[in-house]
C-alpha positions in Angstrom: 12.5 108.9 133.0 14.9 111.6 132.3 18.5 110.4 131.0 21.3 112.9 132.2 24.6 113.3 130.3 27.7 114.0 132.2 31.2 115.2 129.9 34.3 115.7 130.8 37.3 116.5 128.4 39.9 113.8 130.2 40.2 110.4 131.9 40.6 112.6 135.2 37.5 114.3 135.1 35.0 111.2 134.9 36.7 109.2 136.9 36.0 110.8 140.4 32.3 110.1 138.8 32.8 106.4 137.7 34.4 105.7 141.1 30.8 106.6 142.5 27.9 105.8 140.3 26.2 101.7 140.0 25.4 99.5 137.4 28.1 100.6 134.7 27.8 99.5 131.5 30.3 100.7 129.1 29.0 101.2 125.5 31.9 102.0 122.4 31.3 104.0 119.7 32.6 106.3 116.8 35.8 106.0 118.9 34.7 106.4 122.5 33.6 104.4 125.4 30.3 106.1 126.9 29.2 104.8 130.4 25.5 104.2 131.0 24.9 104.2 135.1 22.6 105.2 137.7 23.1 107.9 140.9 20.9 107.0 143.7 18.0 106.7 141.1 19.0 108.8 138.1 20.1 107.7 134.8 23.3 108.5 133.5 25.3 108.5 130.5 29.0 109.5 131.5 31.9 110.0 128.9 35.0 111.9 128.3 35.4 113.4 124.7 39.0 114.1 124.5 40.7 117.6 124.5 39.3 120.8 122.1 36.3 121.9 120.1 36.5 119.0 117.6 36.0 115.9 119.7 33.5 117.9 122.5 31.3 118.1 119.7 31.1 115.1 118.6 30.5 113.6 122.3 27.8 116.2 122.9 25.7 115.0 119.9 26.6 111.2 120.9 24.9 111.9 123.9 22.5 113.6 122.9 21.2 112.1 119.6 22.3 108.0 120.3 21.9 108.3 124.1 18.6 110.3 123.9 20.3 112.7 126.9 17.7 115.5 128.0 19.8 117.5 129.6 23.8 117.7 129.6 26.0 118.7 132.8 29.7 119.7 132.1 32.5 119.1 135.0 36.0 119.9 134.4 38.8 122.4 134.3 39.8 125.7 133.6 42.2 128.6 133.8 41.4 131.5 135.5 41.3 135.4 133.9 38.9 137.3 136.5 41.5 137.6 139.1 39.1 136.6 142.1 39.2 133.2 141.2 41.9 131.0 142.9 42.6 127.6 142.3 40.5 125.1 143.2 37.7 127.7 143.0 34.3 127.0 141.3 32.8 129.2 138.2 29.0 128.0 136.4 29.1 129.6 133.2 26.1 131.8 132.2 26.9 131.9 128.6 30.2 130.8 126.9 32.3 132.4 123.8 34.7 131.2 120.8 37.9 132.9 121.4 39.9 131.7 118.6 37.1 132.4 116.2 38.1 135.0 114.4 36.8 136.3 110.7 37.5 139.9 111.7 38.8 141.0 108.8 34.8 141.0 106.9 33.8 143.4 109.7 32.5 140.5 112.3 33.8 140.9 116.0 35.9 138.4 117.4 33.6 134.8 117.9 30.8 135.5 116.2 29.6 133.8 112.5 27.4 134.8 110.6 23.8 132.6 111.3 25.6 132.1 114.9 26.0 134.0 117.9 28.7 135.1 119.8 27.5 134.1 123.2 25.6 131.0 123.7 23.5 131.0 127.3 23.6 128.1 129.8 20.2 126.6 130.9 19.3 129.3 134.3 16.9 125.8 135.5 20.2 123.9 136.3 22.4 127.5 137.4 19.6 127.4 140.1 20.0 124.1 141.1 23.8 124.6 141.2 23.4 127.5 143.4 21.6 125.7 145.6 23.8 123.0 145.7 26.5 125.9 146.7 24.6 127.2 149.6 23.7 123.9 151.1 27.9 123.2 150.8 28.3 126.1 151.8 30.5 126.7 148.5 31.6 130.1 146.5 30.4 129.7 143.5 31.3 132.4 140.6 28.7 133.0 137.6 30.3 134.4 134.6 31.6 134.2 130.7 33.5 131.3 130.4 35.6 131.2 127.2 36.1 128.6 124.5 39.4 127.6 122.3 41.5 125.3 120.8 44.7 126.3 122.6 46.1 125.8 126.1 46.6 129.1 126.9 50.1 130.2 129.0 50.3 133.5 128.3 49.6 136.6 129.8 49.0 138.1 126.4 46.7 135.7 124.9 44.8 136.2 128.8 44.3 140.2 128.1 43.1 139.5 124.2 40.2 137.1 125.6 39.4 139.6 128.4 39.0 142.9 126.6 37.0 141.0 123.2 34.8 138.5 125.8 34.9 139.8 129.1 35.2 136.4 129.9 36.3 135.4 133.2 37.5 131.7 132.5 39.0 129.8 129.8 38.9 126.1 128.6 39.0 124.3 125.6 35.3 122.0 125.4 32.4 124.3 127.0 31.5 126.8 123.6 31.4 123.9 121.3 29.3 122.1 123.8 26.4 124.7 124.4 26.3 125.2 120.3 25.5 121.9 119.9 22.6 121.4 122.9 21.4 125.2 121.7 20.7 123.8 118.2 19.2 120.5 119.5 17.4 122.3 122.2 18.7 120.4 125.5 19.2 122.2 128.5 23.1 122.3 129.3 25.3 123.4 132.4 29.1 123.9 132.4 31.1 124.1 135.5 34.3 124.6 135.9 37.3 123.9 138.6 39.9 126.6 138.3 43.1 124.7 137.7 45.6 127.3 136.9 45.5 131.6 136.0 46.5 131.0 132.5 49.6 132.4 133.1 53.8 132.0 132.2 52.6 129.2 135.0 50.2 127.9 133.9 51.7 124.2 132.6 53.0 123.6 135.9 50.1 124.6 137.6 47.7 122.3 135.5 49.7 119.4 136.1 49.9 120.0 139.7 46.3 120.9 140.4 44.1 119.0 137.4 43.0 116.3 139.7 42.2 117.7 142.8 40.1 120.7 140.7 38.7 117.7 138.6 38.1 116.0 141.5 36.0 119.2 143.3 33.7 119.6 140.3 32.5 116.1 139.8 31.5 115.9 143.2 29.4 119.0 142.9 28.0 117.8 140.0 26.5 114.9 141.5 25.1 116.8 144.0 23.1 118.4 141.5 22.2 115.8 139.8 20.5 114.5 143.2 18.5 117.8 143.2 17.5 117.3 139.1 13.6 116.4 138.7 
């Protein structure tokens, strides 16, 4: 049977998902708690990695490699750049970016290393799913770059940089790291994000307003997919 893995970064965005999966088990390791449950016949392995590129990694390969995870679906939040999105509004990421990797100065563009890539592309099985979890909802749901980076960006400086190099249209601090590791371990991988903030001067209120209600959106649309997962 298939064994889905469910991240988020924080406390807040697995709990709305704890609160309605059965039969937890909680499982510790290398300095995590990882959730083993089922979803109205599904099996589940749920866990938060803590903030950035670091830790995300690290619970991705967890997951993947001690859970033996088949697929990985990412809810959570993000700040907005393309100014359509709003708060509260719903982006799947087709293929995700390092922001703050930069060895520009041998000739490389911004986020790319050498033997890498600078984009990494979601799984478009599980962007189909979500987007028909959207229409049955009847949801917006945006498909675009979403951008990776160990910063909390508040600034409408750092917002324009990431724009014009990436042409990204959200930013967060887990997803890149995330679709490097399932890429090389070849597991199909989803992010989606809540838009919690614009990544503006605002930005820290705005997050600390909005987290949970955004966190609270995309976990429930993840286990909608997950219903519609063979």
């Amino acid at each position: 049977m298939s064994k889905i893995a469910i991240m988020g970064a924080m406390p807040e965005e697995i709990e709305p998902l704890l609160a309605k999966v059965e039969d937890i088990k909680k499982v510790e390791y290398a300095n995590n708690s990882y959730y083993e449950a089922k979803y109205k016949g599904k099996e589940l392995v749920i866990a938060y990695s803590k903030i950035g590129k670091v830790f995300s990694s690290l619970t991705a390969s967890t997951l993947l490699e001690k859970f033996s995870c088949d697929k990985l679906l990412f809810s959570g939040v993000a700040g907005a750049i393309n100014p359509e999105l709003k708060i509260g509004d719903l982006i799947i990421a087709d293929k995700l970016c390092q922001h703050d990797l930069d060895i520009s100065i041998f000739g490389h563009d911004f986020g790319f290393v050498p033997e890498g890539a600078k984009f990494v592309e979601s799984d478009e099985g599980l962007r189909s799913i979500a987007k028909e979890v959207a229409k049955d909802n009847e949801l917006t749901l945006i498909e675009g770059t979403i951008a990776t980076g160990d910063q909390f960006v508040a600034s409408n400086e750092r917002k324009e940089f990431i724009s014009k190099n990436f042409q990204a249209d959200a930013l967060e601090m887990e997803g890149a790291s995330v679709a490097v590791v399932c890429d090389a371990l070849n597991v199909p991988f989803f992010i989606l994000r809540a838009i919690s903030d614009t990544a503006n001067d605002d930005a820290g209120m705005d997050f600390d307003e909005f987290m949970v209600s955004s966190a609270k959106i995309s976990a429930a649309f993840i286990l909608d997919m997950v219903e519609k997962i063979d």
